[in-house]
N, C-alpha and C positions, 0 to 999 in steps of 0.2 A: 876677581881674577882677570877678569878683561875688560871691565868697564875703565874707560878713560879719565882721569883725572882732570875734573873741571876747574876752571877759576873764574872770579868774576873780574868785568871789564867796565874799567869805564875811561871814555875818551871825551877830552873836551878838544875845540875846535874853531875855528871861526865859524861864522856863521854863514860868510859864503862859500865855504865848502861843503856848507851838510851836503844838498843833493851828490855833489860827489862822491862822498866818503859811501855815502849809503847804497850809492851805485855799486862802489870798490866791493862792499860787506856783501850786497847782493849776488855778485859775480864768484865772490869766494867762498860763502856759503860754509861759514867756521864760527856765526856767533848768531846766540837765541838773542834778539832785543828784551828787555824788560821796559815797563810804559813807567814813566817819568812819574814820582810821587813825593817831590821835594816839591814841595809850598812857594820857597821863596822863589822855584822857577816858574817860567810861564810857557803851556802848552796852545799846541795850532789845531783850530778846527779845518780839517781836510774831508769831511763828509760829502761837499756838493762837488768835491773835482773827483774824490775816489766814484761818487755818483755816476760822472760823465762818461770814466775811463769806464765804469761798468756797462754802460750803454752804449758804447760805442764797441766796447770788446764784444759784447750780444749779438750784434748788427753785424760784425765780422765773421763771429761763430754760427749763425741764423744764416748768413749766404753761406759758409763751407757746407751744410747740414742739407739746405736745396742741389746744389750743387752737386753734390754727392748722389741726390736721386733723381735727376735729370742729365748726367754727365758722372757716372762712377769713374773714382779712380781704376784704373789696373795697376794691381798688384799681385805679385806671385810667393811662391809658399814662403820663402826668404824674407819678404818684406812684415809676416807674423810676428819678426823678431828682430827685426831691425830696429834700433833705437835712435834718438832723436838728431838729426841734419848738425853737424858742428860749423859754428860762422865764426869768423874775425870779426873781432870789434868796431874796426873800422867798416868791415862791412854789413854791418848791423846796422851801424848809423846811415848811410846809404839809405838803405831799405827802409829807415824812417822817416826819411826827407818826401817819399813817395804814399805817406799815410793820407793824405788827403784824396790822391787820386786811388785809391785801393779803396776806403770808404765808399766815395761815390757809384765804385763797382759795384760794392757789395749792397748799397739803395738800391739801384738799376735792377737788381736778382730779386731783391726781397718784393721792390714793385710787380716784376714780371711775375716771383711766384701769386700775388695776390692776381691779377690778372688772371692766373690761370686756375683758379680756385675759385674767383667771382665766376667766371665762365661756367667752369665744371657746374658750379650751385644750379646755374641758370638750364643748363642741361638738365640737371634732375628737374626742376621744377618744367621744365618744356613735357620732359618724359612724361609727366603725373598729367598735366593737361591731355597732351597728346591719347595717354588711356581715357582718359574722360571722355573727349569728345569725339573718338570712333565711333560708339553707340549710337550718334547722331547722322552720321554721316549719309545716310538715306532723306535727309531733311533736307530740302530743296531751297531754303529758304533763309534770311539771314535770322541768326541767333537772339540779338536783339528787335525781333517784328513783333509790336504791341499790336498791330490790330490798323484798321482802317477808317474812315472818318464815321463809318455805322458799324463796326464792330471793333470787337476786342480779340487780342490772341492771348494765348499764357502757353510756353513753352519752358516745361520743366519733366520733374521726374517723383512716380510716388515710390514705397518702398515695398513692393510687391508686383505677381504678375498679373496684369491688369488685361480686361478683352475692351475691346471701343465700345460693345453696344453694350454691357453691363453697368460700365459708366456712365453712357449717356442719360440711362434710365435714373440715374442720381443727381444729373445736371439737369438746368431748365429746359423747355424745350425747345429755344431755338440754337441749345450747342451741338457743335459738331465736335466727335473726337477721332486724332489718329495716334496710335500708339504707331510711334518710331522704330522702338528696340524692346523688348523686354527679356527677360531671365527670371529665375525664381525669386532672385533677394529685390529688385526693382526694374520698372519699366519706366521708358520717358515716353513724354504725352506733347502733345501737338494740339489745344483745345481751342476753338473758335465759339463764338458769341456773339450776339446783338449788344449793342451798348447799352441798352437800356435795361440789360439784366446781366452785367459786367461785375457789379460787385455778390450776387447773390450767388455767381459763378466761385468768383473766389472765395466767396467763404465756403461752400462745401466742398471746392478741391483743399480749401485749408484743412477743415477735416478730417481728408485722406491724407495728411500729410504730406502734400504737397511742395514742393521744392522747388521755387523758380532756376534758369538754368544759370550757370555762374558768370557766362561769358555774356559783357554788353558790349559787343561789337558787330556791323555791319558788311559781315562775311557770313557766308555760306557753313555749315560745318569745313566741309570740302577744300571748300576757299581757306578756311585757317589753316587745316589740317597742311594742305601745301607752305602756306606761309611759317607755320612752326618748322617743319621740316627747313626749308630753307634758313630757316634762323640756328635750326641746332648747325647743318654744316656749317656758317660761316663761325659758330663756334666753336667748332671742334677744329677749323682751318686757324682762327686763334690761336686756339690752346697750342698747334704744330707749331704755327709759328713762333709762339713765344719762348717754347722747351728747347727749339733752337736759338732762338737768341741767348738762353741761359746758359746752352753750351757750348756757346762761345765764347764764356769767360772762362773755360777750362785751362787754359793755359795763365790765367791768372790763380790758380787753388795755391801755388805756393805763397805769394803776394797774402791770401785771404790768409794760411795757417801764420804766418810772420805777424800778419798784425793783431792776430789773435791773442801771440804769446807777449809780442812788443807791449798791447796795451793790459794785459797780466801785470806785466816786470811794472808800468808803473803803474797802476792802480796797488802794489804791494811796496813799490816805494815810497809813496806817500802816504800808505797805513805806517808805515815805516816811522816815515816824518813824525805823524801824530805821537809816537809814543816818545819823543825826545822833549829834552827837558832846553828853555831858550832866556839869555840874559840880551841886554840889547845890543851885542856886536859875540856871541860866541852861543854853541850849544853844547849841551851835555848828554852822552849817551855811554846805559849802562846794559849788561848783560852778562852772560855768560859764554865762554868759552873752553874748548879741551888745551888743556896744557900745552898741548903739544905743538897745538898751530898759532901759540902766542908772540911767540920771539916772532916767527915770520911776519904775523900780521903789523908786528909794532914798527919792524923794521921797514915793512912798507908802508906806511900810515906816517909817518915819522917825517920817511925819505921823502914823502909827495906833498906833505900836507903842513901847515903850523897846529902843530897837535902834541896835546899832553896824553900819553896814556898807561892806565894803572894797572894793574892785574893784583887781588887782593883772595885770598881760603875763605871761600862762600863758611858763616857761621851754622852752626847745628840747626838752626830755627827757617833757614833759607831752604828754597824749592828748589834744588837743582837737579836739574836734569838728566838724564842717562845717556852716555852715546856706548856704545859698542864696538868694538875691536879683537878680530879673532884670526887665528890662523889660517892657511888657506886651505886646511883640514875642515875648521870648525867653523867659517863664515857660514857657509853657505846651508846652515841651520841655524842662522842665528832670525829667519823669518819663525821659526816655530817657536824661539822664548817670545819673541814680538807678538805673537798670536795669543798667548796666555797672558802675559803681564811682562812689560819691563822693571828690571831688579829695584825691589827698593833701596834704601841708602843700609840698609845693613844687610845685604843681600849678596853672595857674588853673582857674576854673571853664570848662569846654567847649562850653557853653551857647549862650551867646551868641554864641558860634564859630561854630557849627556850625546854629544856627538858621534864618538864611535860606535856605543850601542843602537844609537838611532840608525845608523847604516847596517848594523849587525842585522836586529831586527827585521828590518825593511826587504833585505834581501833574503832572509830566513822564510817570512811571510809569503814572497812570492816565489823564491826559489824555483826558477827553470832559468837555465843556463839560457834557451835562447831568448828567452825574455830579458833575460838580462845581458846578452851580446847585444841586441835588437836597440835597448834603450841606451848604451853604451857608444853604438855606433851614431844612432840619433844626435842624442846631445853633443856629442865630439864634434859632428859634423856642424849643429847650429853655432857652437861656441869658436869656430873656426871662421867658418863664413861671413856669419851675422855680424854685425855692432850693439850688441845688447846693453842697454839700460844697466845698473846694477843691481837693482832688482830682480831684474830674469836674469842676467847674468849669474845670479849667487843659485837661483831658484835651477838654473840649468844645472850648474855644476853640484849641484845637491842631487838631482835626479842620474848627473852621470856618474855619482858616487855608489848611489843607490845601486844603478846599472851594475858595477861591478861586485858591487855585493852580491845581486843575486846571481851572477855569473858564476862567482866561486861557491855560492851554496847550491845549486842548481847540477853545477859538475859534480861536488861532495857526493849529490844525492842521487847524481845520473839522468836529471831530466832536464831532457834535450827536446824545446816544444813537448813534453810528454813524454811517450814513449817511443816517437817517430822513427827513431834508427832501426829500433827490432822491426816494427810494421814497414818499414818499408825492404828491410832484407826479409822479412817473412814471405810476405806478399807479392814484390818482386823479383827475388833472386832464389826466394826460394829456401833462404838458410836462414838458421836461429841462432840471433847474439843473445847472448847472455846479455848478464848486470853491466852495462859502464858507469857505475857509479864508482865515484875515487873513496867513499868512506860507507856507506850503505842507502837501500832504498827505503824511505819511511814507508809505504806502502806495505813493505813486507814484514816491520820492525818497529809501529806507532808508537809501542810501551819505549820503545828506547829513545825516539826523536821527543817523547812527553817527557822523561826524566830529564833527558837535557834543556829542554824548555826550562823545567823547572830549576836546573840549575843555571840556569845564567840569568833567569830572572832572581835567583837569589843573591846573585852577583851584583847586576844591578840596582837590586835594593840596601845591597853592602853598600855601597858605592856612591845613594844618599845618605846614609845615616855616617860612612865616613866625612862626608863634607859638614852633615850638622858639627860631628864631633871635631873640627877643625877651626869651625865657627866661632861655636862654646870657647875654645880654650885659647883662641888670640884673644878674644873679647876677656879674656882674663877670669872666664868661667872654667877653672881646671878638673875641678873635683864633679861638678855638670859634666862634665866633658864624657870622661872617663866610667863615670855611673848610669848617664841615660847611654852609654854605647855598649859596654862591655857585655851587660846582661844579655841583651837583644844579639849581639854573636853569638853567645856560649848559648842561649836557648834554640835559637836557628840550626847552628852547627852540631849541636845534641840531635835534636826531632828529626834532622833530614838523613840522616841513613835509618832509623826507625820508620821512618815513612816508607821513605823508598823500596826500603825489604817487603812491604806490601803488595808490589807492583813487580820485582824482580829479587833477585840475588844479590844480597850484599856482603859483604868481605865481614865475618863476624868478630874481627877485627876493630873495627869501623863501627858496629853494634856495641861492644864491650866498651868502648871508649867515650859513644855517644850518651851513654844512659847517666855516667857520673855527671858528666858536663851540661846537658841537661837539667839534670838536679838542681845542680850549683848556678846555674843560669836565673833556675826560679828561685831558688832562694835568694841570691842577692839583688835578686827584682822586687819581690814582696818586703825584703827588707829597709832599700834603697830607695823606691817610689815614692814613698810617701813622707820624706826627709822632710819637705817643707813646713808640714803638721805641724804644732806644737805638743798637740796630746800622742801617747802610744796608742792610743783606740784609733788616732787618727792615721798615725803611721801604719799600723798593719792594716787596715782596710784599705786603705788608700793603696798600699802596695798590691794588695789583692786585685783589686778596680784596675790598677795596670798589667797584671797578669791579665785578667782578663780580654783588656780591651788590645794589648798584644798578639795573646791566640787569636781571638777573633780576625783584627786586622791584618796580623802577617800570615795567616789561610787564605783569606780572601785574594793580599795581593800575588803572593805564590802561586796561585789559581788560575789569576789572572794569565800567566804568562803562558795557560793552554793553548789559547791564541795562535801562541808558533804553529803550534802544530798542528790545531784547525786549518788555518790558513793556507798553512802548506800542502798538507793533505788536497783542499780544496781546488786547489790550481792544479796539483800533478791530475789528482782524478776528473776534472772538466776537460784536461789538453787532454788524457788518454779517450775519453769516450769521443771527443773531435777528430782523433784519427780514425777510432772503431768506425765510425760513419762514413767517413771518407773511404773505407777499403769494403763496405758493403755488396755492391756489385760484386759478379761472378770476372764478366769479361775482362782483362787486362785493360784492355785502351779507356775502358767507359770510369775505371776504379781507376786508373791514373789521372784522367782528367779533373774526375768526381773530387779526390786527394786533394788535388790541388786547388779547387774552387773551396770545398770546407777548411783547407787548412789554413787558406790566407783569412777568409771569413771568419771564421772559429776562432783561431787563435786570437786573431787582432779585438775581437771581443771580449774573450776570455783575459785576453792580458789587461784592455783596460780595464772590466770590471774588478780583478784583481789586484792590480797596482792601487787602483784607491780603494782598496779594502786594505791593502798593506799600509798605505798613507794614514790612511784616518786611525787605524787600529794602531801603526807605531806614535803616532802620535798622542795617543791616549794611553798609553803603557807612560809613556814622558811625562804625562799631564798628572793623571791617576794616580799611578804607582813611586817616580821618582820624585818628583816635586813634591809631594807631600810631607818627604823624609825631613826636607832642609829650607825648600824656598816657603819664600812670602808673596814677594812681587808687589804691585802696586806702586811703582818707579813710574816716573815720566817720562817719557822719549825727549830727545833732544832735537828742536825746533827750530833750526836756525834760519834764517833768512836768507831766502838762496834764488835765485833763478826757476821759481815755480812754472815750468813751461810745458806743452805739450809737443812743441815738434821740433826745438831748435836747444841749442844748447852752444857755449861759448867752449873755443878751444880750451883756456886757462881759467876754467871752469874752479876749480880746485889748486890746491898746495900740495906738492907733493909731500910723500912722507918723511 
């Protein structure tokens, strides 16, 4: 229904035009390549340049990434949604003539950052010393002192709290000892000796577990202790100055995002290259295209180039792709068929299916008017301001669709943030409004906002099974058509005022007319199901097994569509108990301030927890319930070769329509 009509392409060319041409395709972003797999042609290895372009676009990408957290951009709320910088081609080229001096920028940062990260390392390792050798700092003496031409020293630490003369009584008896420091987990020891009982010393402080001390240098504890210190300042007067030298290529980040994208476009042109097929003065390149943007491209391809090219109906056995096209109703959920599957080749698109109840729903779910003027106002205002992407572009105007949904269901139902009108004329003025609801309060009425749930999810469920039944019968499946559909109505349309008389009052009317059709429903269900059989034991069981797995199924989905009215429910009664709060206090001034600090808090909670409960939950009525009737999916998206960028994008980007 809205998948576009592909064809295949193939262009042959000179050979020094490829890079051209593949520029041309890249910039117009209207054909998938396929990789060249005729024999008698000869393909290019482009690995060690696409290599280059990778390692150089890294080096680009690696200085924006320091950059960014030693010199942030500013940016303000408008910039969440702005999308990408539009350049002239001419002056693109400009900007690439300047690649060489933007690289060398972006060394100079990555240098600096390493500087400032050797640094920092050295900092922590000073720190770690530094706690070490406090303990010592009562030690008079340099760290490495062995001892004198008749004695010995050993300056270490055992793992315990140690007394001098406890130890000494374990030493020989010409040592002396001074414990330094100690605590309970260890103490350091300061031991002297005669030489000539130097080694019988150290083996019984061996031991104790004795520890000679780490540092061999000829300082004082004291004496290091200042000399570290001074060494962390001049590193930390590095590190300052380095983080300013980094941000002072702030005014280069557009330079860095340019050659980011620049060396993207070719590192994707010469994957490009590789997939073309080469004789020895011409190339050949095949793919796919939408119908639609064929004539244009031939005609510019033609006009610029010495070029043959063909457009040929991709065979049943061929991969092609899916692109999509929808109205400006039904784009802006065409990300949600993308999230499930794209349509496969005997699939239509789901899109525009599924579109208006997808808004229905959504606004049904969250229903309060001001949540849905709130979201209305939002979107309009980014979709105005901003230059959005197509992506958020589509993604916005889905959400401002949404917005007016729940607008109109929200007035229907009279909640306005909840029930804020009456609270705030009860509590401030003193008077009681009634219901402003334009059709009724689910609150007051749930059996009735449940019946209708149920009926429009049975709507909905019409609404796949008339598409299966539309499917069937172009495909030349008439009598499928007509037999897996008709039954599944007349059983639906029988049970549902039977049901519903359960719950409410039905017109006995509507009772009297459902019970024959009904009937006839299942009989020509048990009759019809099991046609494919050969045997009659096979036919009526088989038909049975569809009765069955009918009830079963369409309860379950019919069920499903309680939803609405959970949902709905849940939003009116969270906004009502955020007002109740808010008007607690006795005093006027303290319950109007109160009001107003819960209201903006509360609600703006309350709405986003609810919006993506209405999101995810309409989304799964789509998923769940409607796709089940008729889709397949498992289509491939359509890939074409385009200006893969992050921050730049080409005025004539595109063909118009």
């Amino acid at each position: 229904m809205a998948k576009l009509r592909m064809k295949k392409i193939e262009l042959i060319a000179l050979l020094t035009d490829s890079k051209k041409i593949i520029e041309l395709l890249q910039r117009r972003g209207v054909v998938e390549l396929c990789r060249n797999d005729d024999d008698e042609l000869t393909g290019t290895n482009v690995t060690a340049v696409v290599g280059e372009f990778e390692k150089f676009r890294s080096t680009a990408a690696q200085a924006l990434e320091i950059l960014e957290i030693y010199a942030p951009e500013k940016t303000g709320f408008s910039d969440m949604f702005s999308g990408k910088t539009e350049v002239e081609k001419h002056a693109f080229g400009r900007e690439a003539m300047q690649l060489e001096k933007i690289m060398n920028s972006a060394g100079d940062i990555i240098r600096s950052s390493k500087i400032i990260d050797d640094a920092a390392n050295e900092i922590s390792q000073i720190d770690m010393r530094y706690d070490n050798l406090k303990q010592w700092t009562p030690l008079d003496i340099p760290l490495n002192f062995k001892g004198t031409d008749s004695t010995a020293a050993f300056i270490g630490t055992v793992p315990f709290l140690a007394d001098a003369d406890s130890l000494e009584q374990n030493l020989p008896e010409t040592c002396s000892v001074e414990v330094v420091s100690a605590t309970k987990e260890q103490s350091c020891l300061f031991v002297m000796c005669s030489n000539d009982v130097s080694s019988q010393t150290n083996e019984e402080l061996r031991k104790m577990a004795f520890v000679p001390v780490g540092e061999n240098i000829s300082l004082t504890p004291s004496e290091l202790l200042d000399k570290l210190k001074e060494k962390q300042k001049e590193l930390k007067e590095t590190i300052e100055n380095t983080k300013k030298a980094i941000a002072e290529h702030e005014s280069e980040r557009r330079e860095f995002k340019f050659a980011v994208d620049y060396l993207q476009m070719r590192k994707d042109k010469y994957d490009a290259l590789s997939s073309l097929g080469f004789t020895e003065n011409t190339f050949v390149l095949t793919g796919y295209i939408p119908e639609k943007f064929s004539a244009a491209l031939e005609k510019e391809i033609t006009g610029k180039f010495t070029a043959s090219v063909t457009f040929t109906d991709p065979s049943e056995d061929d991969d092609v792709p899916v692109m999509l096209e929808n109205s400006g109703f039904s784009a802006p959920v065409e990300g949600i068929t993308k999230m499930y599957a794209m349509p496969s080749k005997t699939d239509v698109d789901p899109t525009p299916i599924m579109s208006f109840f997808y808004y229905l729903f959504f606004g049904m779910m969250l229903s309060d008017a001001g949540y849905g003027l709130t979201m209305l106002i939002g979107t309009t205002i980014v979709l105005k301001k901003c230059k959005l992407e197509d992506s958020m572009y589509k993604t916005m105007k889905m959400f401002r669709n949404c917005g007016i949904s729940t607008l109109i269901w929200g007035a229907l139902f009279g909640s306005w943030f909840g029930d804020i009108v009456q609270v705030i004329g009860r509590e401030f003025f003193h008077k009681e409004i009634g219901s402003i609801a334009l059709w009724f309060e689910p609150m007051d009425d749930p059996i009735k906002l449940l019946l209708y749930s149920f009926g429009l999810g049975i709507l909905h469920l019409f609404l796949g099974v008339a598409v299966s039944f539309k499917m069937s019968w172009d495909d030349g499946r008439k009598l499928d058509a007509v037999l897996d559909t008709v039954p599944i109505y007349m059983i639906i349309l029988g049970v549902a005022p039977l049901g519903a008389s359960i719950l409410t009052d039905v017109p006995g009317i509507l009772k009297t007319i459902g019970t024959p059709v009904l009937i006839a429903g299942v009989v020509l269900l048990v009759l019809t199901s099991g046609r494919s059989s050969k045997s009659v034991f096979g036919k009526f069981f088989g038909g049975l097994y569809a009765l069955y797995n009918t009830a079963t199924g369409w309860l379950s989905d019919i069920l499903s569509y309680s939803r609405l009215l959970a949902l709905g429910l849940a939003t009116g009664s969270i906004a009502g108990v955020i007002n109740l709060i808010g008007t607690m206090p006795e005093n006027t001034v303290f319950k109007a301030v109160l009001l107003v600090i819960v209201f903006i808090v509360g609600h703006s909670v309350n709405m986003a927890i609810n919006l993506l409960g209405a999101y995810v939950h309409t989304d799964r009525l789509q998923f769940v319930e409607l796709f089940s009737k008729f889709y397949t999916g498992g289509g491939r998206e359509f890939e074409p070769l385009t200006v893969n960028t992050q921050y730049i994008k080409f005025k004539e980007e595109k063909y118009n329509e």
